[in-house]
C-alpha atoms as a printed R data frame, in Angstrom:
   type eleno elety resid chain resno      x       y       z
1  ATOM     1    CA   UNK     A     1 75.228 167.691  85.758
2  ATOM     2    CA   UNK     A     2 72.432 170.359  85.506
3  ATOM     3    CA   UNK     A     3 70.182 167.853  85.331
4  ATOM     4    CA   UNK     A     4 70.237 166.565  88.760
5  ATOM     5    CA   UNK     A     5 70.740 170.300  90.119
6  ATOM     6    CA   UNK     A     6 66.377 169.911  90.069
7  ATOM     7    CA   UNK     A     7 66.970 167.815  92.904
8  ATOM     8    CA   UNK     A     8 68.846 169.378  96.002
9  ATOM     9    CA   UNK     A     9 67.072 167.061  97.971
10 ATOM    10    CA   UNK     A    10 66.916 163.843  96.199
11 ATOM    11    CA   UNK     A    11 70.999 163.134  97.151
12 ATOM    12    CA   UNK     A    12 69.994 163.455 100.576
13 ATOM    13    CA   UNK     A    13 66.749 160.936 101.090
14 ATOM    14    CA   UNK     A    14 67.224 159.142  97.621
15 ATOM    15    CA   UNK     A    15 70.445 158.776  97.659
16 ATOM    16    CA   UNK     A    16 70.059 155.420  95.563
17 ATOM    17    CA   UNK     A    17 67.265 156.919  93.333
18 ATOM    18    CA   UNK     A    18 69.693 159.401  92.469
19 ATOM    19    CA   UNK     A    19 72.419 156.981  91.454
20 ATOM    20    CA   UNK     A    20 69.732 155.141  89.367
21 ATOM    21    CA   UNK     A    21 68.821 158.469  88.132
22 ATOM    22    CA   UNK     A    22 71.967 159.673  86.709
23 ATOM    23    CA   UNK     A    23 72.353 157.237  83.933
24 ATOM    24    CA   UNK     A    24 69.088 157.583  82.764
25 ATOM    25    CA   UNK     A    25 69.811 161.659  82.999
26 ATOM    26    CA   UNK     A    26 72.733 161.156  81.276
27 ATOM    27    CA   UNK     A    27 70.771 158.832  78.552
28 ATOM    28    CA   UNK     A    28 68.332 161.953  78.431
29 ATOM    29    CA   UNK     A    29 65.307 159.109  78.459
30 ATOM    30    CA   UNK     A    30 64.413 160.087  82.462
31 ATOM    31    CA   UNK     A    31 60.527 159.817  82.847
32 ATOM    32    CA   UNK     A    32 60.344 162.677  85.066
């Protein structure tokens, strides 16, 4: 879950870019 710590403000705006996010986190393959 350190992964998404990068972006405090993400859950706020992009709340579903940040559910999208997660897997691909979680996969390790996140473009960013």
């Amino acid at each position: 879950m350190t992964l998404a710590q990068p972006r405090p403000v993400s859950p706020r705006k992009g709340r579903p870019a940040a559910k999208a996010a997660y897997p691909a986190l979680a996969l390790g393959a996140s473009p960013s």
